[in-house]
C-alpha positions as CSV (number, residue, x, y, z in Angstrom):
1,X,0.0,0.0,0.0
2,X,1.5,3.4,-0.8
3,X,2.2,5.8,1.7
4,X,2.2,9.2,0.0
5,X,3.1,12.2,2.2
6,X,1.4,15.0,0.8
7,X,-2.1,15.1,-1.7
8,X,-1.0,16.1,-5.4
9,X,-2.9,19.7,-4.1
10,X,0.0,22.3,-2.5
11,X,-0.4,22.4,1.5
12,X,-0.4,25.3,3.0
13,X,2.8,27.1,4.0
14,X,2.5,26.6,7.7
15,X,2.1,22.9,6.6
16,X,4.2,22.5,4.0
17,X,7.8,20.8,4.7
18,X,10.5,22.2,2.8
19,X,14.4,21.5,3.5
20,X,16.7,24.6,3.9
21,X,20.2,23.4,4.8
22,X,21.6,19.4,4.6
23,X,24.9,19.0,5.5
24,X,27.1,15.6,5.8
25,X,30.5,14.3,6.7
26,X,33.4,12.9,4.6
27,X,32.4,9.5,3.6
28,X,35.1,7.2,4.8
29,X,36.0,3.8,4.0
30,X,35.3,1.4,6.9
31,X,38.3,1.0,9.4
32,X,39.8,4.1,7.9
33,X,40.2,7.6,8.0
34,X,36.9,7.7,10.4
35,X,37.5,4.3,12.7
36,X,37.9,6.3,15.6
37,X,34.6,8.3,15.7
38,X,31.8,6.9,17.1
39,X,28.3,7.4,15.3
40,X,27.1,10.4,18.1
41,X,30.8,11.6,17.1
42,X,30.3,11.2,13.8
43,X,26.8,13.1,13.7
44,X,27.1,15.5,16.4
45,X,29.1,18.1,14.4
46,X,26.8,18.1,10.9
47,X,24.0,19.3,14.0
48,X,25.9,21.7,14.8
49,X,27.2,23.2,11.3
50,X,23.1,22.5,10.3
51,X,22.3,25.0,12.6
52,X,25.2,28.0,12.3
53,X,24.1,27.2,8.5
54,X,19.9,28.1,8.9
55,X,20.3,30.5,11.5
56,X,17.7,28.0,13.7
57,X,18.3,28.8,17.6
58,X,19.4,25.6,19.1
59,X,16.3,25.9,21.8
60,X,14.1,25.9,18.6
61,X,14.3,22.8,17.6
62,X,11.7,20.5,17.9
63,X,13.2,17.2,17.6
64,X,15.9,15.3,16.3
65,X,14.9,12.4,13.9
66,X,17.3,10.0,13.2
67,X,18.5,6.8,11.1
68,X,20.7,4.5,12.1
69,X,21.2,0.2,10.9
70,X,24.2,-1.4,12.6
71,X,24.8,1.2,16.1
72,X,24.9,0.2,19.5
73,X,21.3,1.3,20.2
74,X,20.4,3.6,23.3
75,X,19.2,6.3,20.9
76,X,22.1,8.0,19.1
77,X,20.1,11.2,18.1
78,X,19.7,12.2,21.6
79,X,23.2,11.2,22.4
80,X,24.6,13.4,19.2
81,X,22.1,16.5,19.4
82,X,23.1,16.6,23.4
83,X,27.0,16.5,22.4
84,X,26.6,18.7,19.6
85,X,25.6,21.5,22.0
86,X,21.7,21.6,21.9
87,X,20.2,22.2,25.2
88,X,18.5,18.8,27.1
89,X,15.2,20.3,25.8
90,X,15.2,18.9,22.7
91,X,14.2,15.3,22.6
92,X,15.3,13.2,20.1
93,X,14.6,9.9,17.8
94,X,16.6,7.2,16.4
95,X,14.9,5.3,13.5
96,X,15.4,1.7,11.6
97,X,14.6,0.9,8.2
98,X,18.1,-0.5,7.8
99,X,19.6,0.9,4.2
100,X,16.7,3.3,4.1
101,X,17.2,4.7,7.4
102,X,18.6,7.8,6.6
103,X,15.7,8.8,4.1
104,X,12.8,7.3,6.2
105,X,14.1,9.7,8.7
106,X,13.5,12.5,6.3
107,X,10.0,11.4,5.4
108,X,9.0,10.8,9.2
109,X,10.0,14.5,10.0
110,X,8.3,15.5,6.7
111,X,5.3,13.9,7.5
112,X,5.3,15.3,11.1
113,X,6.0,19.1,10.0
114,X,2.7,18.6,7.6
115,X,1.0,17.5,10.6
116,X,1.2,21.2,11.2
117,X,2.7,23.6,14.1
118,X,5.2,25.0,11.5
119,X,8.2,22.9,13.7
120,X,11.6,22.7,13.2
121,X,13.3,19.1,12.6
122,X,17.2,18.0,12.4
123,X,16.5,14.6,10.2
124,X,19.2,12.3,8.6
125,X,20.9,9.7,9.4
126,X,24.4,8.5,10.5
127,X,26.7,4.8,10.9
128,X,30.1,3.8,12.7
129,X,30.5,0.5,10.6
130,X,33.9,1.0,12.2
131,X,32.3,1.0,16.0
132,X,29.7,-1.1,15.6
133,X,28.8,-3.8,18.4
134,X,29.7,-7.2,17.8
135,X,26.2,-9.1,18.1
136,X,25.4,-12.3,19.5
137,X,22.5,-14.7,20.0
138,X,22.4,-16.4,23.5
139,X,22.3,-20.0,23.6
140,X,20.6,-22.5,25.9
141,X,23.5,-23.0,27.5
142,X,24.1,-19.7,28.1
143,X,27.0,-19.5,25.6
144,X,26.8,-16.8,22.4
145,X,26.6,-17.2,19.2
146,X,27.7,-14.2,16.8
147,X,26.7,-13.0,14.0
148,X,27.4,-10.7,11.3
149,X,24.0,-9.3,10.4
150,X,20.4,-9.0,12.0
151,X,17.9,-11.8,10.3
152,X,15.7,-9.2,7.8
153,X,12.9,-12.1,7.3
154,X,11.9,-15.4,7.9
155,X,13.7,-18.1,6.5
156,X,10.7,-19.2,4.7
157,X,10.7,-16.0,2.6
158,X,14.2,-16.1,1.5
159,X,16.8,-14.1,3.6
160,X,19.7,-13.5,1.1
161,X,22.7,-11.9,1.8
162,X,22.9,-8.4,0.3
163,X,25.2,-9.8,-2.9
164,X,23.4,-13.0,-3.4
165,X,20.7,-10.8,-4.1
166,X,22.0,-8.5,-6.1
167,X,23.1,-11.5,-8.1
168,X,19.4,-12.3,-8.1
169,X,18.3,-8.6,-9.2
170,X,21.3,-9.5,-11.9
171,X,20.2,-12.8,-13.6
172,X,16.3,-12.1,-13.3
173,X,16.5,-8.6,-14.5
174,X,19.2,-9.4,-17.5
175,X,21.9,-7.2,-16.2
176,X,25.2,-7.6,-17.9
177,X,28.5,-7.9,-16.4
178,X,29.8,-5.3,-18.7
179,X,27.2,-2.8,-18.0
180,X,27.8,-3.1,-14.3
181,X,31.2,-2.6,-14.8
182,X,30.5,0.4,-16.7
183,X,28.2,1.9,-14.3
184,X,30.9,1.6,-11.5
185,X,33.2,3.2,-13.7
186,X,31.2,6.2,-14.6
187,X,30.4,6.3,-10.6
188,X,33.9,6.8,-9.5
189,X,34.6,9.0,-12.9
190,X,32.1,11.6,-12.0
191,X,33.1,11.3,-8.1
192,X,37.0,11.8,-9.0
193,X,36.0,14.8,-11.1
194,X,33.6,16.4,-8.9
195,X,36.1,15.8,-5.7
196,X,38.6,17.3,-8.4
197,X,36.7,20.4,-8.8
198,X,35.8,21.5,-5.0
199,X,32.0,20.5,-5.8
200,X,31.7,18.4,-2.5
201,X,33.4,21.4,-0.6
202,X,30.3,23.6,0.5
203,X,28.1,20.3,1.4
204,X,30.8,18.0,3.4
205,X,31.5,19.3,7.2
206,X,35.4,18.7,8.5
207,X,35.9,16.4,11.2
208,X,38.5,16.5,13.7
209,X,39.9,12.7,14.4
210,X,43.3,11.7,16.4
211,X,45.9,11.6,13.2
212,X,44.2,15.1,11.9
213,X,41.3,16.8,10.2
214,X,39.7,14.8,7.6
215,X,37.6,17.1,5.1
216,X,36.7,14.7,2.0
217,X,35.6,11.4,0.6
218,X,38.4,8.5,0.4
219,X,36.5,6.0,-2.0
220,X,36.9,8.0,-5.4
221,X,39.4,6.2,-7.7
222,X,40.5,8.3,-10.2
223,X,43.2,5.6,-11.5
224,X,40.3,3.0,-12.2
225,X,39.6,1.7,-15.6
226,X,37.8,-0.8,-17.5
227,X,40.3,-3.5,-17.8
228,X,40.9,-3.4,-13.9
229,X,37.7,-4.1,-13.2
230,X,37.2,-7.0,-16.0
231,X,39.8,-8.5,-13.5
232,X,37.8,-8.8,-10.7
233,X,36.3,-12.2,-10.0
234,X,32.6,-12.6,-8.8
235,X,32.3,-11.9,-5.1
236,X,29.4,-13.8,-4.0
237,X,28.0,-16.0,-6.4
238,X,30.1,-19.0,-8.4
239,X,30.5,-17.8,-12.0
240,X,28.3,-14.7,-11.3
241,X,28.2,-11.2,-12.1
242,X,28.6,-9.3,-9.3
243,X,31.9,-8.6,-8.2
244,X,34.4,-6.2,-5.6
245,X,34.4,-3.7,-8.6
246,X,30.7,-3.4,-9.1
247,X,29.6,-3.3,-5.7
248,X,29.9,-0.5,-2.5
249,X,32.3,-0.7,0.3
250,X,31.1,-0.4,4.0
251,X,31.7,3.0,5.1
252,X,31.2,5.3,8.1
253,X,29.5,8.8,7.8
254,X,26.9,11.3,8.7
255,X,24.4,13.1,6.7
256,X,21.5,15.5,8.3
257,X,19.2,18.5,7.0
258,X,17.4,21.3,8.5
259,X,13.1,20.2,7.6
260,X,10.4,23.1,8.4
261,X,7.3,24.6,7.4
262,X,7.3,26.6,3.9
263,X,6.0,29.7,7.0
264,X,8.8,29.1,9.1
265,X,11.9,28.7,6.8
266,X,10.3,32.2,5.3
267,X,10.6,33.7,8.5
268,X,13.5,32.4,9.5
269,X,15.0,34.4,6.1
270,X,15.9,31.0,4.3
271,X,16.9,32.0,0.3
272,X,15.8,28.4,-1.2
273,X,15.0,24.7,-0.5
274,X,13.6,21.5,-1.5
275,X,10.2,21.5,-0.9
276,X,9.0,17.7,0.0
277,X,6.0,16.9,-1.9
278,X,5.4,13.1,-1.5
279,X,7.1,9.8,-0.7
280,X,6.4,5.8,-0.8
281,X,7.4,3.0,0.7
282,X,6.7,-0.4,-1.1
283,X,7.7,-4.0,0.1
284,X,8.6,-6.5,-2.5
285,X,9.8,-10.3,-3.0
286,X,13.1,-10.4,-0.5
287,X,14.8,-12.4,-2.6
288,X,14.9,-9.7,-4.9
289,X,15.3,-6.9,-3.0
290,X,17.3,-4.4,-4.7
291,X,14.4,-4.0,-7.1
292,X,12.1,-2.1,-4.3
293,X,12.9,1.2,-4.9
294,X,12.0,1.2,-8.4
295,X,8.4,0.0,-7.1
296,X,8.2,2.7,-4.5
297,X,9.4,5.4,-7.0
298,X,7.3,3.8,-9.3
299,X,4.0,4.6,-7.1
300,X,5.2,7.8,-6.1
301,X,5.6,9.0,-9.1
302,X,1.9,7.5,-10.9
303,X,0.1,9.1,-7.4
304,X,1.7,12.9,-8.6
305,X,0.8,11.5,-12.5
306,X,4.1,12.2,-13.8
307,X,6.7,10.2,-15.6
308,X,10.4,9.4,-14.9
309,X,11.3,12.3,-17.5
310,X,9.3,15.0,-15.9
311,X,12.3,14.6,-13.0
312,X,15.4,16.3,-13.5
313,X,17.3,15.3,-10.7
314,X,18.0,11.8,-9.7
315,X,19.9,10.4,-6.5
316,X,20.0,6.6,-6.3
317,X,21.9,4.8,-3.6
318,X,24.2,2.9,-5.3
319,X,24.6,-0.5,-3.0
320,X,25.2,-2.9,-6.2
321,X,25.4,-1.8,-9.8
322,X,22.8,-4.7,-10.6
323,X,19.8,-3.6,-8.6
324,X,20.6,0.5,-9.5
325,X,20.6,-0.4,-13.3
326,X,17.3,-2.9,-12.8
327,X,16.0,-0.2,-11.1
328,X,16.1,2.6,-13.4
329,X,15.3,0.5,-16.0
330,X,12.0,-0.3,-14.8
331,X,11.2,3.5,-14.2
332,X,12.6,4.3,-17.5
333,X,15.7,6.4,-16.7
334,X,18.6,7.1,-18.5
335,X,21.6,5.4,-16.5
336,X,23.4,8.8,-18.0
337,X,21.1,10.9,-15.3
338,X,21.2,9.6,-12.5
339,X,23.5,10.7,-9.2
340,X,25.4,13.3,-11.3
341,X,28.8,13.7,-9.2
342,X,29.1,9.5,-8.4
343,X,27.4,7.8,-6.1
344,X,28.1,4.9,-3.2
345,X,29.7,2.6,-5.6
346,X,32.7,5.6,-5.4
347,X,31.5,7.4,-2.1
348,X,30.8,3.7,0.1
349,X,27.6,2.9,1.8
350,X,27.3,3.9,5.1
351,X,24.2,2.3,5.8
352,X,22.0,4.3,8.3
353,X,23.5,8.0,6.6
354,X,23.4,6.4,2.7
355,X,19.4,7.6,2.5
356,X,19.9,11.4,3.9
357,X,23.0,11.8,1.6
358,X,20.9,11.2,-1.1
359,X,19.0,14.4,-0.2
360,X,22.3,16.3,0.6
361,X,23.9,15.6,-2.7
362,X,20.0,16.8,-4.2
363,X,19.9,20.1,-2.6
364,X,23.4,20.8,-3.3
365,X,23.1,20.0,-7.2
366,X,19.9,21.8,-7.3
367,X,21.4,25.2,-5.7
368,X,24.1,24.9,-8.4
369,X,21.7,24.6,-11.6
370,X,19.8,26.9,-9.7
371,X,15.9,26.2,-11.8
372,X,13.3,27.0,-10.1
373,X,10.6,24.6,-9.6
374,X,12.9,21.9,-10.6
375,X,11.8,18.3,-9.2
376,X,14.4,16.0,-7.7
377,X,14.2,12.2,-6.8
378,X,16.0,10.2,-3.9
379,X,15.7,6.6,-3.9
380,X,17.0,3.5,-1.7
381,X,16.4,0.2,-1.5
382,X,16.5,-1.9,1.8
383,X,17.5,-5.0,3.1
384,X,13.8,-7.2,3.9
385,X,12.6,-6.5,0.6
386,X,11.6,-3.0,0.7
387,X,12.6,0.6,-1.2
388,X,11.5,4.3,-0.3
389,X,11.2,7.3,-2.5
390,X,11.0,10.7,-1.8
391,X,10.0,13.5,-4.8
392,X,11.2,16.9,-4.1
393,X,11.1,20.5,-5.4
394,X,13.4,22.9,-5.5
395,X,11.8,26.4,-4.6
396,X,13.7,29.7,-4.5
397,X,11.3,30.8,-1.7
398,X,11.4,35.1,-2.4
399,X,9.7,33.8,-5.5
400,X,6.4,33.7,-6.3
401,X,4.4,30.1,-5.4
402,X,4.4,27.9,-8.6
């Protein structure tokens, strides 16, 4: 069953959610450059640049919404909002939808400020891969049992690991080896050039670790080519498809925006935003889960009656070249325009954040092209079988409503 946020008629302003500022660390490799930072450490500081950014008074904010997949529980957003400086009356949230954490957190803060009240939300998402808890079950005998991930369904349904099904998405969908390959390439291509030409600069937030300050993405690989990755074997399947080269990397990161009333970010003297229109959820067969964004965007986008070329900005989190490529195929988009500065096949996958970075990278490419009334997408899918979707619009808000 869909979950659309908003009707296809405009809200009101004091009920209108619209993002003014998003904000997110360096993406990180796993066990690198970040493996000292634990995920409040990690998010505390994008909270804190959020709100120098919007001009929001720390004593303002309503409440702190956010993601996380592989943490330590004990609620991280009020453990990061309290470090980053705001006072102990501002509650937060932390939120689960594994790989879609980060943009569920986003939607549940978008659906909250249309709920009316003209609040103000800090929403994103964050992950430590590099801290996480090791996790055990106990046994009968009062011995443990670890293990590597959480169960997402019941065996009877099929609970693959993440790249046995993207190897599913792969063979059922027809997805090539060699246009996987190429997909990854353009990924780290158009990150390598964009990290090249300052474009993450304004977006990314410097953190301050142990061996020194760490102010940009370590995944890019400008040296990468075609015939390196026709070298690398398949990774989770015998004889399959879906290999090292093709596929994210684990990473550790933060990602978080400023979400308010249309009202409110007027009054608080914000220039532009994304305006959040609607959003789906959809569950789908968990054997071949990489193809459940697609179906959410797919809904999303027939509720608004539009078509896949009436968006002109596309983020898609790039877990496994297979299921992004099944993906837009199915909605009908051009692999050409979609995540235009690289995506997590370059950046990594820091599970809980991957969702609100989306939305980052979206506001930042919008500000730059700078077209009013321009609609953006941001899509995930998520471990279980599921995918959410999120349609936007950009607004320069001194203009006149569209």
């Amino acid at each position: 069953m869909a979950s659309n946020l908003l009707p296809p008629e405009t809200l009101p302003a004091e009920r209108q959610p619209v993002i003014i500022a998003a904000r997110r660390t360096p993406v990180c490799r796993a066990n690198g450059a970040l493996k000292e930072l634990r995920a409040h450490q990690l998010l505390a500081p994008v909270l804190a640049q959020l709100l120098s950014d919007s001009r929001v008074p720390p004593a303002a904010v309503t409440d702190v919404v956010i993601g996380n997949a592989v943490g330590g529980g004990g609620n991280v957003a009020r453990l990061a909002l309290l470090e980053a400086g705001l006072p102990a009356s501002v509650p937060g949230v932390t939120v689960d939808r594994q790989c879609g954490s980060g943009l569920d957190a986003v939607v549940l803060a978008s659906r909250l400020v249309a709920a009316g009240g003209s609040p103000v939300f800090l929403a994103g998402g964050v992950e430590s891969i590099s801290t996480a808890p090791l996790r055990a079950h106990r046994n009968d005998d009062g011995g443990h049992e670890f293990f590597d991930r959480a169960q997402f369904v019941p065996h009877s349904h099929g609970d693959p690991d993440m790249g046995v099904a993207a190897e599913n998405v792969a063979h059922r969908f027809g997805i090539t080896r060699d246009r996987q390959d190429a997909f990854a390439l353009r990924s780290h291509q158009l990150a390598s050039a964009a990290a090249r030409a300052g474009t993450f600069a304004d977006e990314i937030t410097t953190l301050e670790t142990s061996s020194g300050t760490v102010s940009a993405d370590d995944g890019p690989r400008a040296s990468l080519n075609a015939t390196v990755l026709r070298r690398f074997p398949a990774a989770f399947v015998d004889s399959g498809t879906v290999t090292a080269g093709n596929s994210c990397f684990d990473a550790d990161a933060a990602s978080a925006v400023v979400i308010t009333s249309l009202q409110r970010a007027r009054e608080l003297g914000a220039a532009d935003g994304l305006l959040v229109l609607s959003s789906d959820t959809a569950g789908v067969e968990p054997r071949l889960l990489g193809i459940g964004a697609a179906v959410a965007a797919e809904r999303l986008l027939a509720a608004r009656r539009l078509v896949a070329g009436d968006v002109g900005l596309v983020e898609f989190n790039e877990a496994f070249a297979s299921q992004a490529l099944a993906c837009l195929d199915r909605l009908g988009i051009d692999p050409l325009r979609v995540n235009a500065d690289g995506g997590a096949l370059a950046l990594g996958h820091a599970y809980g954040a991957s969702g609100a970075v989306l939305v980052t990278r979206l506001l930042a490419q919008a500000r730059r092209t700078g077209e009013h009334g321009r609609l953006a997408l941001a899509m995930i899918s998520i471990a279980g079988g599921m995918g959410t979707a999120a349609l936007l619009r950009y607004e320069k808000l001194a203009a006149a409503p569209a």
